[in-house]
C-alpha positions in Angstrom: -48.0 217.5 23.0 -44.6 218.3 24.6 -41.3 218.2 21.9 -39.0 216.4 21.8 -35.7 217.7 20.8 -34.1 215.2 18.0 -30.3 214.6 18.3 -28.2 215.9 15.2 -25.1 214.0 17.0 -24.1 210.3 15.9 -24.6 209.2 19.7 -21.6 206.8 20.6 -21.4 206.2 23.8 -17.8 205.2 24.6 -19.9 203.5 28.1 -16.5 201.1 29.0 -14.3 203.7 30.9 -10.9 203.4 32.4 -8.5 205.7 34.6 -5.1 204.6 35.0 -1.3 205.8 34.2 -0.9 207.0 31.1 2.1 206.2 28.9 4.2 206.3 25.0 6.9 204.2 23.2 8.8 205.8 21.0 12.3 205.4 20.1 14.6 206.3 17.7 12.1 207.4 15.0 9.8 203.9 15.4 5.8 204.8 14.8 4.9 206.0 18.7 2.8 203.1 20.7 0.5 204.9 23.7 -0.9 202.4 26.1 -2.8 202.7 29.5 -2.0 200.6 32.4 -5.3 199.9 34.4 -7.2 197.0 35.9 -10.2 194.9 34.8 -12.2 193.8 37.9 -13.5 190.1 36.8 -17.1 191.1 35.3 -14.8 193.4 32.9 -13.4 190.6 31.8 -15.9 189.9 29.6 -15.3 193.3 27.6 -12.1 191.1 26.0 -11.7 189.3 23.1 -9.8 186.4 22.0 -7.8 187.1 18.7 -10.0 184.0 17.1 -13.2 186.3 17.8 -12.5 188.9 15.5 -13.0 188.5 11.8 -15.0 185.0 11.2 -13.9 184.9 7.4 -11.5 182.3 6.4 -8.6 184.7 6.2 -4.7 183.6 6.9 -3.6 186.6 8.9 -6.4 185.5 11.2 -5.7 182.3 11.3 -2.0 182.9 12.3 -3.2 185.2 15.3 -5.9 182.6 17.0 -4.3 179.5 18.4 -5.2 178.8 21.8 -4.2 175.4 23.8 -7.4 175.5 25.9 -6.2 172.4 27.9 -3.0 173.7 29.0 -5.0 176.8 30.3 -7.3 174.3 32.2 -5.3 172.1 33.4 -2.3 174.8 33.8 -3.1 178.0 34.5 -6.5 177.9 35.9 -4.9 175.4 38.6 -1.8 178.0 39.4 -4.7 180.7 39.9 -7.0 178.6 41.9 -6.2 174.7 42.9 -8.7 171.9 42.5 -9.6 170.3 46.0 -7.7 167.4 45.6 -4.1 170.0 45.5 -2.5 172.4 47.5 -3.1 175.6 46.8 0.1 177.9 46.2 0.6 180.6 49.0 1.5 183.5 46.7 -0.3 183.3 43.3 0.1 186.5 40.7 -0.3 186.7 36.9 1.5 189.4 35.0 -0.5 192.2 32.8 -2.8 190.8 29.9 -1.7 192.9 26.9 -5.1 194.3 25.1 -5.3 196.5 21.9 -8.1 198.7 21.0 -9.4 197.7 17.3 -11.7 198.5 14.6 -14.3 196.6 13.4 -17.8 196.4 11.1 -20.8 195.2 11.6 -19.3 191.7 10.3 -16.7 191.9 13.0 -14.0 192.3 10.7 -11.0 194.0 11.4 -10.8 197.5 9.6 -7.0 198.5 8.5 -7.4 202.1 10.1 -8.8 204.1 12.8 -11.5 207.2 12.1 -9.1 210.0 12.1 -8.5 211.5 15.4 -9.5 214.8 16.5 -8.3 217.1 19.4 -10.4 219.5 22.0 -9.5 220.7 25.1 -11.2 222.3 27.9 -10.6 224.3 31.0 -11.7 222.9 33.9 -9.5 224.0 37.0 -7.0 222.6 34.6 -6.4 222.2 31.1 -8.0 219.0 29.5 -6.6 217.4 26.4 -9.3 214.9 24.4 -8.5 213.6 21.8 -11.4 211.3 20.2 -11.4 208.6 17.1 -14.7 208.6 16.6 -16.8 205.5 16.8 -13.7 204.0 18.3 -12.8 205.5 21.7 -11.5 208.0 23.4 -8.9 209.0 26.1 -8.1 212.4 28.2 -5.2 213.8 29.3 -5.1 216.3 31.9 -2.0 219.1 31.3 0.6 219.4 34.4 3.6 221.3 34.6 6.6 220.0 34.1 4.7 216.9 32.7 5.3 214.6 30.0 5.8 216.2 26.4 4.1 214.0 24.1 3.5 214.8 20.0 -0.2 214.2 18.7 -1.5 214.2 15.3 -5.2 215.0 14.5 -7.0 215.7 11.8 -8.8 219.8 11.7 -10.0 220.0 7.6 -5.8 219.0 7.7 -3.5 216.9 9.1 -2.0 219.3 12.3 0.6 218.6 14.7 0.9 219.3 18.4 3.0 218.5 21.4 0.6 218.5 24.8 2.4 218.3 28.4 0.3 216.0 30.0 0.1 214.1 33.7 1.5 210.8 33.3 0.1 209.4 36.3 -3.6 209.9 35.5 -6.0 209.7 32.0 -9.5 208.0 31.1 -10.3 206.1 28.2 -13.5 205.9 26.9 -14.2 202.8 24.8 -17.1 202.5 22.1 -17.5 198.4 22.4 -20.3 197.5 20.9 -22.1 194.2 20.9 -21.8 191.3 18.2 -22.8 192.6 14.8 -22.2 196.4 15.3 -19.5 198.5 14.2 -17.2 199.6 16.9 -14.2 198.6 19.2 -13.0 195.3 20.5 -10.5 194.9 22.7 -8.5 192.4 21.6 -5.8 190.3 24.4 -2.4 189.9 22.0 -0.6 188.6 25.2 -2.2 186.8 27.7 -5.3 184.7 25.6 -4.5 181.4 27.4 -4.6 183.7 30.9 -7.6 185.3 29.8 -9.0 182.0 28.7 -8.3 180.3 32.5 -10.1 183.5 34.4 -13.1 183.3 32.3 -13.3 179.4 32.5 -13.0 180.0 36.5 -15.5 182.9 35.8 -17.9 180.6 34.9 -17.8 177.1 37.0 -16.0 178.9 40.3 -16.9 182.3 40.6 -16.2 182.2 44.3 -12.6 181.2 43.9 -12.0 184.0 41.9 -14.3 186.8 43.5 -11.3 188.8 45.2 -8.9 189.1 41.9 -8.7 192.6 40.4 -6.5 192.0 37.0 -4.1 194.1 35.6 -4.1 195.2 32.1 -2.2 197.0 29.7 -4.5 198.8 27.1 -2.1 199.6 23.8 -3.1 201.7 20.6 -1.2 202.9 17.7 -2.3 206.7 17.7 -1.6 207.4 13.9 -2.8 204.8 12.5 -5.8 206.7 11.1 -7.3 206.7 8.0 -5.8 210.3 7.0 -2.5 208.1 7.5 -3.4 205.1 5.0 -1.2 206.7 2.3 1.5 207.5 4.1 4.2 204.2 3.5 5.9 204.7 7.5 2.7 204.3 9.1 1.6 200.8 9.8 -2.0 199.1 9.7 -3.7 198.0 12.8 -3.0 194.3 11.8 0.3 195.1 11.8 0.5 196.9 14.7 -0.7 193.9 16.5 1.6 191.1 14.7 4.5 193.2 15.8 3.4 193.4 19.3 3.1 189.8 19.5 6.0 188.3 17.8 8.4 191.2 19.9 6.9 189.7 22.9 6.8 185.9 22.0 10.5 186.0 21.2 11.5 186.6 24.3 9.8 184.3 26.2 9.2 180.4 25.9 7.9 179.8 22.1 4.4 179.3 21.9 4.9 178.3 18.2 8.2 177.7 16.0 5.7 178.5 13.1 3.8 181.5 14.7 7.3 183.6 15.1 7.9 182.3 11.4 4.8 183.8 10.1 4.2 186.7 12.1 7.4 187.9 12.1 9.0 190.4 9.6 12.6 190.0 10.3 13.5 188.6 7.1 12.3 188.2 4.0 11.4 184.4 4.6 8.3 185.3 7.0 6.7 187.4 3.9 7.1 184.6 1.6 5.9 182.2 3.8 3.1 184.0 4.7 2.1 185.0 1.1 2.8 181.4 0.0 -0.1 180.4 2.7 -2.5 183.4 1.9 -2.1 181.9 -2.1 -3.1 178.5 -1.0 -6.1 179.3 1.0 -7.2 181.5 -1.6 -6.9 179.6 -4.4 -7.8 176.3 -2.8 -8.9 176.5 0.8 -9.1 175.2 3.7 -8.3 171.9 1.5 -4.8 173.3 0.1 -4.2 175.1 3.4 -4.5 171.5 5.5 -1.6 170.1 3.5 0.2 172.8 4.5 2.0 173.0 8.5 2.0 175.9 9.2 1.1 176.5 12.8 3.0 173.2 14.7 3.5 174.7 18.5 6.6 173.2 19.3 9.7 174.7 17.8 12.0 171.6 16.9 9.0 169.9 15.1 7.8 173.4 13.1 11.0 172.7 11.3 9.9 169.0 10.0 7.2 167.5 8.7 5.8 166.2 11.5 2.1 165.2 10.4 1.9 162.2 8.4 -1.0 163.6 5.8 0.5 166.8 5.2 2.6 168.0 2.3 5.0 170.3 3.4 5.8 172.9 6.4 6.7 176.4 7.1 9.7 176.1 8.8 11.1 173.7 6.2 10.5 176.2 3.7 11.9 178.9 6.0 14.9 177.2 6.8 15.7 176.4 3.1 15.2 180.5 1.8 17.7 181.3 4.4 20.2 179.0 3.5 19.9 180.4 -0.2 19.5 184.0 0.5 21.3 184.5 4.3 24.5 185.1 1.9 26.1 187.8 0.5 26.0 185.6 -2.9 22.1 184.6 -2.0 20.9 188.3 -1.7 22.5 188.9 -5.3 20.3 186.3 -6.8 17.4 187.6 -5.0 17.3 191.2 -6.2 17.6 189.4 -9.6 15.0 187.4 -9.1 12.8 189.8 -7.6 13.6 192.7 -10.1 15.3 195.4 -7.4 18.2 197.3 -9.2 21.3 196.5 -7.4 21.2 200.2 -6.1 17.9 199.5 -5.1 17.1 203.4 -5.7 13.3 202.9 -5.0 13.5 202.1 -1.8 13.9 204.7 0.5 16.6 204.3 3.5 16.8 207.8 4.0 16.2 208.5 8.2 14.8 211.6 7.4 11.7 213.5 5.0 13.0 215.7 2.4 11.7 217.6 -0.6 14.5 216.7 -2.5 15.5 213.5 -3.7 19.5 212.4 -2.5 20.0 209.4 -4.3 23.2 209.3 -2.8 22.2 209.3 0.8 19.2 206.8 0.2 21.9 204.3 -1.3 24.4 205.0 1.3 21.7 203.6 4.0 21.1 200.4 2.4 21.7 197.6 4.5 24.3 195.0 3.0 21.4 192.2 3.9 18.4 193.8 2.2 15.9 192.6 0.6 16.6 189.6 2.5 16.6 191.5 5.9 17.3 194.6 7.0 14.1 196.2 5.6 11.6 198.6 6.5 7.9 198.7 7.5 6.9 201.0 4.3 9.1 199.0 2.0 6.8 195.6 2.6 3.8 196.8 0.4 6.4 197.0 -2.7 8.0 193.8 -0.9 5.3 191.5 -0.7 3.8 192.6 -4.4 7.3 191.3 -6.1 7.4 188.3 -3.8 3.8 187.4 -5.3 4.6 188.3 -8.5 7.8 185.7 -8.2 8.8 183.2 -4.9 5.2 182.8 -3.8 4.3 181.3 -7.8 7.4 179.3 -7.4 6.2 177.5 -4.3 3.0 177.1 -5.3 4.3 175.3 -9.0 6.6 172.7 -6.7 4.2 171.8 -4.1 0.9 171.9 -5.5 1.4 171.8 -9.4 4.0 168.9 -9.3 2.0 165.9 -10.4 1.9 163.7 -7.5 1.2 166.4 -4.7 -1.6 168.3 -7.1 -2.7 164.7 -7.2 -2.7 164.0 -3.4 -4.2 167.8 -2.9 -7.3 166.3 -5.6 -7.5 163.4 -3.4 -7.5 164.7 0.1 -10.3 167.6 -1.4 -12.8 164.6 -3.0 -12.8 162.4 0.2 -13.9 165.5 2.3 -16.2 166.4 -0.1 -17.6 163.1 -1.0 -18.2 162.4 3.5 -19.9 165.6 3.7 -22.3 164.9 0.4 -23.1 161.9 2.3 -23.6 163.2 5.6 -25.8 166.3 4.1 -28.2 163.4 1.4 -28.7 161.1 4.4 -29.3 164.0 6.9 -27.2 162.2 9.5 -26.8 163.8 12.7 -23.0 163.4 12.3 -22.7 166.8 10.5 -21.0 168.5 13.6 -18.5 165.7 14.4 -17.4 166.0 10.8 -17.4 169.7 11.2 -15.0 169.4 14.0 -13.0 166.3 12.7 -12.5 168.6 9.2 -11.4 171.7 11.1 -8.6 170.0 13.5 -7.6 167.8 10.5 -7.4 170.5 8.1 -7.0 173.8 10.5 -5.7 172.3 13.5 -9.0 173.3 15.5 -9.6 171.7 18.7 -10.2 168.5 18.9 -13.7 167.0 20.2 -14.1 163.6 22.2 -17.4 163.2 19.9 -14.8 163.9 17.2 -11.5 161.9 18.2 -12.8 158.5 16.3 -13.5 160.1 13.0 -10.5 162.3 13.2 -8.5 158.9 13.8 -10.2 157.2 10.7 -9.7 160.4 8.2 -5.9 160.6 9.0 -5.9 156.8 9.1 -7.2 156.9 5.2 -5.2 160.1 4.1 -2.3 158.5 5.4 -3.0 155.4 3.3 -3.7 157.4 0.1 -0.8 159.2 0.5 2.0 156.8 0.5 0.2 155.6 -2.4 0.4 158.8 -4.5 3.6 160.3 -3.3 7.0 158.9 -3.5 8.6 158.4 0.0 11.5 160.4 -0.2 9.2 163.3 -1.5 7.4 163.4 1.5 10.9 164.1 3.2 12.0 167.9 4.4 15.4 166.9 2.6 13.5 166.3 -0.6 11.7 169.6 -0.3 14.8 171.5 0.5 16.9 170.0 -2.2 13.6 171.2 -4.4 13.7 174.0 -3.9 17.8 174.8 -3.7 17.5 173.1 -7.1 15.4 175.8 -8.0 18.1 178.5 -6.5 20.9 177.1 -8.5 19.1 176.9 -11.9 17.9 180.4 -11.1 21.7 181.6 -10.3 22.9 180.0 -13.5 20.3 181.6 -15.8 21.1 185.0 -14.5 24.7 184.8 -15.4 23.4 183.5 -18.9 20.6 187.1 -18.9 18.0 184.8 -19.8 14.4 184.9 -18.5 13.6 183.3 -15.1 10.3 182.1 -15.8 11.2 179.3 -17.3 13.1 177.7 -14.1 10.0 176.6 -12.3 8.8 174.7 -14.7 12.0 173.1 -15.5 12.5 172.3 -11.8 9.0 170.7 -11.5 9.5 168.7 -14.9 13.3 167.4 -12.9 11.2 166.3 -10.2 8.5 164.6 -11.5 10.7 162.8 -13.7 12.9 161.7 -11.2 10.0 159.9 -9.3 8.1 158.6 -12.7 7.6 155.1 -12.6 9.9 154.4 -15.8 12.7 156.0 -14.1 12.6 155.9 -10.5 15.9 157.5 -10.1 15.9 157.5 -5.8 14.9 154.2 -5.3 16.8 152.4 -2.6 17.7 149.5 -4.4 19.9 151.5 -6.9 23.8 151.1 -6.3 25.0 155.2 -6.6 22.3 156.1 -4.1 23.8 154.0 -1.6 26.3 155.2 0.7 25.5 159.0 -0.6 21.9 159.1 -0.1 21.1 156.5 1.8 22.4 154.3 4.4 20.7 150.7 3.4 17.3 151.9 4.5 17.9 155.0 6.1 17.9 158.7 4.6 21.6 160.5 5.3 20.0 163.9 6.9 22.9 166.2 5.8 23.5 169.2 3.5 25.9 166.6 1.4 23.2 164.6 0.9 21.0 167.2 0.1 23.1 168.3 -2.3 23.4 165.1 -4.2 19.8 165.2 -4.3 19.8 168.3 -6.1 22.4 166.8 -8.3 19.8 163.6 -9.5 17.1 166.2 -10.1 19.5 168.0 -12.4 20.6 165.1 -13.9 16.9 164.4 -15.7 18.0 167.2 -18.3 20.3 164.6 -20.0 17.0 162.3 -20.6 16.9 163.2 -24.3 13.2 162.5 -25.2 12.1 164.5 -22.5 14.2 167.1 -22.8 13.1 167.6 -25.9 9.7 167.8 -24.8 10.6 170.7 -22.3 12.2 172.7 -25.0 9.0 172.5 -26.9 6.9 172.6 -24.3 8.6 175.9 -22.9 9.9 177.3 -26.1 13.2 177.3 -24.6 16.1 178.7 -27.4 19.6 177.1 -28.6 21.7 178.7 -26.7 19.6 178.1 -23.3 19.8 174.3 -24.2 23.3 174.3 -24.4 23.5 176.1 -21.3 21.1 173.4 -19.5 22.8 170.3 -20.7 26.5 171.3 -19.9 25.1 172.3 -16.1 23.7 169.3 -16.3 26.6 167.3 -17.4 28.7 168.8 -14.7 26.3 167.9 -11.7 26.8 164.7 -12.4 30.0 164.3 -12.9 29.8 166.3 -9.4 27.7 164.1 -8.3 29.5 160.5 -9.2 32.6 162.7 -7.7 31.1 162.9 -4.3 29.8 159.2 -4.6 32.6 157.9 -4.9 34.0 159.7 -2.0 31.1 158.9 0.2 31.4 155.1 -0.5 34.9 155.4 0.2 34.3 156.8 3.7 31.6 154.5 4.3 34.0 151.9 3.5 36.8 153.0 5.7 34.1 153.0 8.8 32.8 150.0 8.2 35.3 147.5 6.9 36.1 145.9 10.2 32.8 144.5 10.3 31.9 144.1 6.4 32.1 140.6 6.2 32.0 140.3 2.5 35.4 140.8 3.1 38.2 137.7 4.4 40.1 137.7 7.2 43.3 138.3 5.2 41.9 141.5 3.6 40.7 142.5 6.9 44.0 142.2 8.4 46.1 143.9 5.7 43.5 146.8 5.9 44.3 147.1 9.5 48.0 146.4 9.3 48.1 149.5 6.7 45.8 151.5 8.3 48.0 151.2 12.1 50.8 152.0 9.6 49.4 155.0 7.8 50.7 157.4 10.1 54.1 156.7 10.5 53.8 156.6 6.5 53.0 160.3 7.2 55.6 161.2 9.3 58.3 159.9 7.2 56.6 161.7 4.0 56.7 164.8 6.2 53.3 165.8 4.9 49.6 166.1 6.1 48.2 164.6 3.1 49.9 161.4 1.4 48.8 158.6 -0.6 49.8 155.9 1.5 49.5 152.3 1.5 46.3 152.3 3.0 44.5 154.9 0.8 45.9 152.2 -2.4 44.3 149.2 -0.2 40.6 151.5 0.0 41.0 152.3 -3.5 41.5 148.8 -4.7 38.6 147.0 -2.5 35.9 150.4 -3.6 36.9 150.4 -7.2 34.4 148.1 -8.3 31.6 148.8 -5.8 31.8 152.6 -7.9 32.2 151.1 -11.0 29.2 149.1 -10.5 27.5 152.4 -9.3 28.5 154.6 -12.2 27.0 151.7 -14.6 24.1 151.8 -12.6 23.6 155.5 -13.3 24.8 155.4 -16.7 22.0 152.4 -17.3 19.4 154.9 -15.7 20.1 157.9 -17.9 20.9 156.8 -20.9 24.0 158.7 -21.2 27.6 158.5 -20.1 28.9 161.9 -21.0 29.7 163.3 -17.6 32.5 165.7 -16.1 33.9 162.3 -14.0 37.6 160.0 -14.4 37.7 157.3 -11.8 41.3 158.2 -12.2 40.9 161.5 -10.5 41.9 161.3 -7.1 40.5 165.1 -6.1 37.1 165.5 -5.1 34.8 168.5 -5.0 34.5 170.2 -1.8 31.0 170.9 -0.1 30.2 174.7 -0.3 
């Protein structure tokens, strides 16, 4: 019986092998990127993955990475690259570098944060050869050259040990352990270039011939110290995020694949992590079910900043758009260290641009930004970051948008008729169970859609349509309502900070304004009512301005001089004397503010629209104009840019009783006529 010799080595083949140029990115201190330029010959193609193949878990930093439009690659790109019979082919036909990265993943195929840690060898042969090796992972040698490129390595020898290597930029190999579905290893995942990828391989498989002759260039990226030795260390960032910073840099530049994608993935400013975290909350806590009411990946950019689907709740890029009015200002970022809990020296963040044993307070304060936390931060500070956004803004959005009555209602709703179709599907055994499959994932995760599909899809947005305009007010389904929600929210949180008392009472005060507002026994915003006309609304039509946003903001406010439920709230949240006091005076000045801005509004309005009102007679119609063609010679002899001339008097007189009527109106609705407000008072607060 001959031995056999048994192998003490783990036996990773690294089999997918690539030569090419070798190069770094690295500037100014930034983590150092290596990448590989190369080619894939077609059959390689199918070593790459899409960034939907990695990770099957329900998991939002996945979702945010996976949208492809397969029919514009059809129709699109696969046409550029090879015509159908029925066109003309293009004479000169090239596509630029798909963008891959080299990850990590389990036996699950789910991404892993880190890299094995790296180790270094080199051998002699008629040349120095550098190779350095993560293991499991892949590979890559370097072959030393004079005068060559000096690069830094880090690997790991029973310690972490630094290096520089002068290496031949021109020529490397990479080895890559990709291993098949269900075993650990590397994937190479495309981060630019997926609806490319996703035309060769659909040519790949129906016209092969077309396609025969096309060698592809690739560009194969890595983030070298993003090991597992490294996990610890607060300046060296994940895999994931490796790869969302790749792709938002590039998708920035170039025509926007998704307004929402670049709101999400991108760390610019504090708005993307709250956005994001808000989302991850949400599909946690309830689903694919919460998730759907939620728009959070709309491709085009004007219509990621609406609301644009008509079962949804709410939208990224309305939430976005709101945070950055509050917080894009010197006075905003204030409010937001307070309401995130960062000393206003913000001491434990580090800014320093260098390591040191000793702590320099000064220095580290000295490099603070003037925009932070809003913007202006650093890769290690998001950790800290994105725990005191959880602890605070994420809890916030989830209290307005899914705790406020009607919307948690609507979310109850949507969930049960999902739920209810598939009981029934699964207790008749219907063979409809994958067109509901599909028509629940587009619906819910925008999935693509299916023609088997497309009917029920039509008929479940048809009936969550119906149910919602049922359950939710109109105006509440608006991105003005949602904005002015939550710059209630700001305001209230601003005022209780100059007061030192404790913010957790403001989200629940701000859902209790809201829900209020809409109740059926008060129905403050509906359109009938006289001081929401002209300020609000224009007869049917919503004003879509900051003004009227404002006054929105000013109604929800105004629900704190209902005096049987505010004195529910106070019970409800415990709230002390001299936070009462402080609640109804702001209260009592919004709206006075808000009657102030009325009555300018209407008065406006009037002025535009008088030669046409007809509720006015031809005599009043021509003394208007007389005194208006009048007004500014009025001026001229007054020698001043603002008079009270006989024209203002005229506007005055014929508005007078249209706001009178409107402040009764209000007065009526609230119970109340203690306001801040004169009609006398001929100043009127300016818009901030």
């Amino acid at each position: 019986m001959s031995g056999i010799r048994r192998s003490t080595t783990t036996g990773y083949t690294y089999a997918f092998e690539k030569a090419g140029s070798f190069g770094i990115f690295s500037s100014n201190g930034s983590v150092p990127v290596e990448y590989m330029m190369t080619s894939f010959s077609v059959d390689d193609l199918a070593q790459l993955s899409y960034s939907k193949d990695i990770n099957t878990d329900l998991n939002f930093d996945y979702l945010i990475q996976r949208d492809i439009d397969e029919e514009r690659a059809r129709v699109e790109i696969s046409q550029y690259i090879s015509s159908s019979e029925d066109r003309v082919q293009k004479d000169i036909v090239f596509l630029p570098p798909l963008l891959v990265s080299i990850v990590n993943v389990d036996s699950n195929n789910k991404l892993i944060d880190h890299y094995p840690n790296c180790s270094l060898n080199s051998t002699d042969d008629n040349g120095v050869i550098f190779e350095r090796i993560w293991p499991g992972i892949f590979k890559i040698r370097n072959f030393e050259i004079q005068n060559g490129k000096a690069i830094p390595v880090k690997y790991y020898d029973s310690e972490i040990k630094d290096e520089v290597i002068t290496v031949d930029i021109n020529q490397a190999i990479i080895n890559i352990n990709s291993t098949r579905e269900g075993v650990a290893g590397a994937r190479l995942v495309v981060i630019d270039g997926q609806h490319r990828l996703f035309a060769l391989n659909y040519l790949r498989k129906e016209h092969p011939d077309k396609i025969k002759n096309i060698v592809v260039p690739v560009c194969i990226v890595y983030s070298p110290y993003s090991t597992l030795i490294n996990s610890t260390v607060a300046t060296v960032p994940t895999i994931p995020e490796v790869l969302r910073n790749l792709f938002v840099d590039i998708n920035s530049t170039v025509e926007r694949v998704s307004g929402h994608f670049l709101t999400l993935l991108s760390d610019r400013t504090l708005g993307s992590v709250i956005c994001r975290e808000f989302c991850k909350n949400i599909l946690s806590e309830r689903q694919e079910y919460g998730l759907g009411l939620i728009e959070w990946n709309t491709k085009k950019h004007k219509e990621s900043l609406e609301i644009s689907r008509e079962y949804t709740i709410t939208s990224i890029g309305v939430i976005n758009n709101i945070l950055e009015d509050c917080f894009g200002t010197r006075n905003g970022i204030k409010i937001l260290m307070s309401i995130l809990g960062i000393r206003e020296s913000a001491t434990e963040f580090d800014f320093s641009e260098f390591e040191s044993d000793e702590d320099d307070e000064d220095n580290i304060v000295s490099n603070i930004p003037e925009t932070f936390p809003w913007s202006g931060f650093l890769s290690k500070h998001k950790p800290i970051l994105t725990k005191l956004v959880n602890e605070t803004l994420t809890k916030t959005l989830v209290t307005l948008f899914f705790e406020t009555k009607f919307f948690a209602d609507y979310y109850n709703n949507l969930k049960c008729l999902f739920e209810e179709q598939e009981a029934q599907i699964k207790s008749n055994r219907s063979c409809d169970s994958g067109v509901f499959y599909f028509a629940k994932k587009h619906i819910l995760l925008n999935d693509p859609e299916t023609k088997k599909s497309l009917p029920l899809i039509n008929e479940l947005i048809s009936e969550l349509k119906s149910r919602k305009e049922k359950i939710v007010p109109s105006l509440a389904s608006k991105s003005i309502c949602h904005k002015a929600m939550i710059e209630a929210w700001f305001l209230l949180c601003s005022k209780i900070i100059v007061h030192k008392k404790d913010l957790k009472v403001v989200d629940k005060i701000i859902q209790y304004c809201v829900e209020s507002a809409f109740s059926p026994n008060v129905q403050l915003f509906s359109e009938q009512r006289l001081f929401i006309q002209d300020t609000i609304y224009i007869n049917q039509r919503i004003k879509v301005t900051k003004v009227a946003r404002r006054q929105i903001v000013r109604l929800f406010f105004s629900q704190l001089l209902l005096k049987a439920n505010f004195e529910r709230l106070v019970n409800d949240l415990n709230i002390d004397n001299e936070l009462q006091d402080v609640l109804i005076k702001f209260a009592k000045s919004e709206v006075g503010a808000y009657l102030n801005q009325m009555s300018k509004d209407k008065t406006n309005t009037f002025i535009k629209t008088f030669r046409s009102n007809y509720n006015l007679d031809d005599i009043d119609r021509d003394k208007l104009l007389a005194a208006e063609a009048n007004r500014t010679r009025e001026i001229k002899q007054k020698n001043a840019s603002e008079v009270y001339t006989e024209f203002d008097s005229l506007v005055k007189f014929y508005t007078k009783e249209g706001i009178v009527n409107a402040y009764q109106d209000l007065t009526n609705c609230l119970k109340s006529n203690d306001f801040d407000f004169s009609f006398d008072n001929e100043s009127y607060e300016d818009e901030i």
